[in-house]
RONU-830182 format. One line per field, with one value per atom (N, C-alpha, C): residue number from 1; residue in one letter; x, y, z. Coordinates in steps of 0.001 Angstrom, whole numbers, plus 500000, padded with zeros to 6 digits. Atoms other than C-alpha are relative to their C-alpha. Example, Ala and Ser with C-alpha at 12.3 -4.5 7.8 and 13.67 -1.06 7.14 Angstrom:
2
pos = c(1;1;1;2;2;2)
code = c(A;A;A;S;S;S)
east = c(500890;512300;500900;499180;513670;499230)
north = c(498810;495500;501200;498810;498940;501090)
up = c(500000;507800;500000;499940;507140;500730)
END
This chain:
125
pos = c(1;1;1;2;2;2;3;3;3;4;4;4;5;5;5;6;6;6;7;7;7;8;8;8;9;9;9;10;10;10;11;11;11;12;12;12;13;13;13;14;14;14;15;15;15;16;16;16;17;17;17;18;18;18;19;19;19;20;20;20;21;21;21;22;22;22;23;23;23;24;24;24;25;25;25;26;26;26;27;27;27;28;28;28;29;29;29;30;30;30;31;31;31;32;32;32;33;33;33;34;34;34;35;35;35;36;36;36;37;37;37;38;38;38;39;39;39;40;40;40;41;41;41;42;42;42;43;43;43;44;44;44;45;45;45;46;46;46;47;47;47;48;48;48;49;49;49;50;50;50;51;51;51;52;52;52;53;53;53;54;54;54;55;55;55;56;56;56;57;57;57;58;58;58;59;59;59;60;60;60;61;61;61;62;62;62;63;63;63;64;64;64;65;65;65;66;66;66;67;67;67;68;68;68;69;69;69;70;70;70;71;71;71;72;72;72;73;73;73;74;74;74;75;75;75;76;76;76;77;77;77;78;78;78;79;79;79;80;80;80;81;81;81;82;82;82;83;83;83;84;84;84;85;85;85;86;86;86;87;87;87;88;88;88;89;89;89;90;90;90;91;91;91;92;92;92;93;93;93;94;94;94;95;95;95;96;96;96;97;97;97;98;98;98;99;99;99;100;100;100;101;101;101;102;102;102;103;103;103;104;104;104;105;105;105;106;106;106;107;107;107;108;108;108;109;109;109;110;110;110;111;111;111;112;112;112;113;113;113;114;114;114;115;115;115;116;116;116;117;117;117;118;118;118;119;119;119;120;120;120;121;121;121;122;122;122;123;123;123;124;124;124;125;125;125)
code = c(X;X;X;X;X;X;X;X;X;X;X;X;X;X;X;X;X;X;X;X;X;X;X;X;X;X;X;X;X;X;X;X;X;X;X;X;X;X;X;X;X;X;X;X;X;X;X;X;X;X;X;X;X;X;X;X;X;X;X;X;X;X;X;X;X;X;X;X;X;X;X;X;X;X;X;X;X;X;X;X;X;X;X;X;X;X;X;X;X;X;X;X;X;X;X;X;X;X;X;X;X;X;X;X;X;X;X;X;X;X;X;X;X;X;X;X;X;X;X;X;X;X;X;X;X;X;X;X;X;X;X;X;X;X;X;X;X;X;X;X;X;X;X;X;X;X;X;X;X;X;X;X;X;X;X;X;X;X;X;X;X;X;X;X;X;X;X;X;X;X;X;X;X;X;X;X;X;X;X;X;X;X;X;X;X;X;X;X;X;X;X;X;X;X;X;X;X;X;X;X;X;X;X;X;X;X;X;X;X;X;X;X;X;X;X;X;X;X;X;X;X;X;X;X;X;X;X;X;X;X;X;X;X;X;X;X;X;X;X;X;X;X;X;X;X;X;X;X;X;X;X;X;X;X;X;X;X;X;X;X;X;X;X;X;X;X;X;X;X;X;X;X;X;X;X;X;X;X;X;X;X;X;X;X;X;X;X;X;X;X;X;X;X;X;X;X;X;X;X;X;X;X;X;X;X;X;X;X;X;X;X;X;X;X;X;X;X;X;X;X;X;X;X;X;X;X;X;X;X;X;X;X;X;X;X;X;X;X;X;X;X;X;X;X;X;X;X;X;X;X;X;X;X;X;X;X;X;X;X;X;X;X;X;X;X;X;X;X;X;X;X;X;X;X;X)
east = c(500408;512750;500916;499613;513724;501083;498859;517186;499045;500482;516092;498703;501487;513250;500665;499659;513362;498975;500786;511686;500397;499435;512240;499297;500563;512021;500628;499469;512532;499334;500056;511118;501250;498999;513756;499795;500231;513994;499391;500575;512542;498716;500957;510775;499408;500483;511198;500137;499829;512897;498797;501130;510150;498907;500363;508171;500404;498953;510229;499860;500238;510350;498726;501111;506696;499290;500235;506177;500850;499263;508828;499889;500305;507675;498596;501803;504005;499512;500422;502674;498647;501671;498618;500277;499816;498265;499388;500694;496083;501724;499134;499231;501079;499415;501605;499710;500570;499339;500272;500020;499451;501376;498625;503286;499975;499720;503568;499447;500789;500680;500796;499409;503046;501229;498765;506406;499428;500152;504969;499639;500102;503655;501020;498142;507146;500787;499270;508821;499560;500453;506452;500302;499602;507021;501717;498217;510966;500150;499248;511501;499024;500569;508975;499310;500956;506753;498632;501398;503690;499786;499988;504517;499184;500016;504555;498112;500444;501823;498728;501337;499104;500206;500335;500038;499475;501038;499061;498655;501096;495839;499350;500666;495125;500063;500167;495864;499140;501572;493682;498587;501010;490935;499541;500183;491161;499829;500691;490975;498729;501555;487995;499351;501398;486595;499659;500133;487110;499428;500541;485511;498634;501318;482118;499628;500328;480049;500444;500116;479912;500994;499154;483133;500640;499660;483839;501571;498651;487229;500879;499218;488259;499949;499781;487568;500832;498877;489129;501436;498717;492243;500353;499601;492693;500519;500391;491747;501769;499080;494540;501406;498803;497141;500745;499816;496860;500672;499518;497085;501416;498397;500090;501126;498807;502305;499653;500125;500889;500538;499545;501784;501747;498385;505303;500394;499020;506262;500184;499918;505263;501417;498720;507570;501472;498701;510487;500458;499485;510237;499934;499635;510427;500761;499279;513173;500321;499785;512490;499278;500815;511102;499086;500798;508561;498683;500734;507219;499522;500517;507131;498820;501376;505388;498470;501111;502982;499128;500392;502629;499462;500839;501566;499032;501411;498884;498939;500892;497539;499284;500546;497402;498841;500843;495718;498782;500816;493160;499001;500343;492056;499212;500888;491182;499511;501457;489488;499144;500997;487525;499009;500242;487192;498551;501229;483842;498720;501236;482249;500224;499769;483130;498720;501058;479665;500460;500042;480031;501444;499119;483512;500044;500028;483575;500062;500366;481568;501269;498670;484606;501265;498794;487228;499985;499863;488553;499321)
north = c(501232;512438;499724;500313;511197;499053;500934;509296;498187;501668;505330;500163;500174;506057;500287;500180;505238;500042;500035;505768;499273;501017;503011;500737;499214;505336;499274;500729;503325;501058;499046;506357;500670;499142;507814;501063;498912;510575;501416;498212;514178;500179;499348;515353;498756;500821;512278;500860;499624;514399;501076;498858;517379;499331;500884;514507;499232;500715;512822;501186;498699;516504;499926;499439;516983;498965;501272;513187;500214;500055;513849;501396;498870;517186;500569;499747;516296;500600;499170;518090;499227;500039;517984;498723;501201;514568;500659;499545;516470;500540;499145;518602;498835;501048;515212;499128;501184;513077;501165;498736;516422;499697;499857;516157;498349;501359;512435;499918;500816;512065;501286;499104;515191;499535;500403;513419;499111;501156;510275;499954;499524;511935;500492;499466;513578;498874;500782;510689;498452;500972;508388;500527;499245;511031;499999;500213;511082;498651;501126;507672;498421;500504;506519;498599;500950;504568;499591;500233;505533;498754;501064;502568;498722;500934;500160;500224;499241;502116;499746;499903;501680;498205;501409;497919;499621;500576;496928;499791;499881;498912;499146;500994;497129;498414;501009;494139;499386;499773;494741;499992;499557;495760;498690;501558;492290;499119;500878;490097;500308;499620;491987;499453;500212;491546;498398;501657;487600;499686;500413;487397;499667;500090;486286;500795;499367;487878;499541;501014;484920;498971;501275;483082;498774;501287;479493;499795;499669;478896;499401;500133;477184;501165;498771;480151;501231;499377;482629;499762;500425;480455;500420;500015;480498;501884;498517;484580;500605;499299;485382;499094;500599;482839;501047;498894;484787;501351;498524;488129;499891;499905;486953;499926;500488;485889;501385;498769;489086;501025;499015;491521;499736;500191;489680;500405;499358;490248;501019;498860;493757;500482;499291;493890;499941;500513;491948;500972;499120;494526;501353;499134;497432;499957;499986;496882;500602;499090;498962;499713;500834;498530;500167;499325;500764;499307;500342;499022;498835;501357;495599;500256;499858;497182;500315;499555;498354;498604;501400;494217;499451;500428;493609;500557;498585;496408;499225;500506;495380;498517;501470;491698;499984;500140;492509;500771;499063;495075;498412;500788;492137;498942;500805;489673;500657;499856;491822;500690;500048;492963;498819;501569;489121;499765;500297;488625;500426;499062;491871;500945;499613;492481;500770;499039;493681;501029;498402;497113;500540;499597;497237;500231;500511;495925;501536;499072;499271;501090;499666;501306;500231;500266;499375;500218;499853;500499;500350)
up = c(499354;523274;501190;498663;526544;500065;499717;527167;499440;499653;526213;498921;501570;523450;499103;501342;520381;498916;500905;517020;498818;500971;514652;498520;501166;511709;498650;500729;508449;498520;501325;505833;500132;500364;504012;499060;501287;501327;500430;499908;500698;500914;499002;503123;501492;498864;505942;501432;498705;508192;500288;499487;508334;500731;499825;508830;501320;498965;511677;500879;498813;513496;500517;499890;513162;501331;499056;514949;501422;498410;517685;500725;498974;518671;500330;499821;518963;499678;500826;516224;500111;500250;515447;498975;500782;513760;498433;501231;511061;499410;500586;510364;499218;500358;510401;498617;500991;508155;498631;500848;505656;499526;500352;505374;499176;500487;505282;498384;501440;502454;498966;501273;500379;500199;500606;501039;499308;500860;499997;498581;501504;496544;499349;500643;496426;499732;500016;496612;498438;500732;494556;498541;501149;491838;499634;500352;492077;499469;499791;492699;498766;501360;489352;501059;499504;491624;499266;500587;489292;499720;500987;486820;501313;498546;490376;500496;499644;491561;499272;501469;488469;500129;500556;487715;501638;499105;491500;499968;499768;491623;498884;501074;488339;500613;499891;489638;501289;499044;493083;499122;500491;490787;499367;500635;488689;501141;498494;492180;500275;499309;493575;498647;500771;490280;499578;499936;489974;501033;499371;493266;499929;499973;493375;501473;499012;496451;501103;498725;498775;499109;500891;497432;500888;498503;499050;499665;499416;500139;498098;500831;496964;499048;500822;494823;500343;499011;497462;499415;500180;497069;498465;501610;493339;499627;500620;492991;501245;499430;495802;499886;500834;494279;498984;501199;491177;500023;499043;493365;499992;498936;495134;498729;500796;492018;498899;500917;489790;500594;499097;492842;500027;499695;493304;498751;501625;489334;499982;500136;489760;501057;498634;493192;499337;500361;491280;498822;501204;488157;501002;499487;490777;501346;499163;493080;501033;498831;496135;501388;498927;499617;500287;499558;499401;499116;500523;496551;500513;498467;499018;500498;498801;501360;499083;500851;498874;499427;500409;497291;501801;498712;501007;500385;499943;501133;499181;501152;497915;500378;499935;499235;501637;498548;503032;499176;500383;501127;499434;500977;498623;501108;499104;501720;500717;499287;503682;499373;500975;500904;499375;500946;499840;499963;499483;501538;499879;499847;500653;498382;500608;497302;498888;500547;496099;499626;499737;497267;499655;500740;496201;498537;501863;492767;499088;501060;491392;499900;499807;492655;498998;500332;490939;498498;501183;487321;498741)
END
């Protein structure tokens, strides 16, 4: 990279740097996304993310499914209350940052699903 750029790289662990090369020496994004999605299984596997990992999607899967199709704002509210304080227990019993970012995934997925949860629903669990 060029004097004055920067890559605000905040993955760590097995296999960031192959990862980190592949991004700073303009590798084929197919090839990039390939690494990333096998550290991130390497890592989710070391670092006992499954446990983290399972209680979210369960708890994504329970939101969508309390939604009604067309849900009015007070129902919305209630179903992503629930979300938010079931996702945080899971974050607070796995102490890492990756699992954070993951309780914020789970919670953007859930509202923009909110609206159209038909076609989700069959999907989930």
């Amino acid at each position: 990279m060029p004097d004055g750029d920067s890559l605000d790289w905040k993955v760590r662990g097995t296999g960031s740097r192959r990862v980190l090369a592949l991004v700073r020496s303009g590798a084929d994004v197919q090839l990039v996304a390939e690494r990333a999605i096998w550290m991130f299984a390497t890592q989710a596997s070391e670092g006992g993310w499954k446990p983290a990992i399972l209680e979210m999607t369960d708890a994504v899967c329970h939101a969508l499914q309390q939604l009604p199709a067309y849900p009015t704002f007070t129902e919305s509210a209630r179903v992503f209350d629930s979300l938010g304080k079931r996702l945080n227990r899971v974050a607070m019993e796995h102490p890492d940052d990756r699992v954070a970012i993951m309780k914020t995934s789970g919670r953007e997925r859930v509202y923009r699903f909110g609206g159209n949860c038909g076609s989700v629903r069959s999907g989930c669990c």
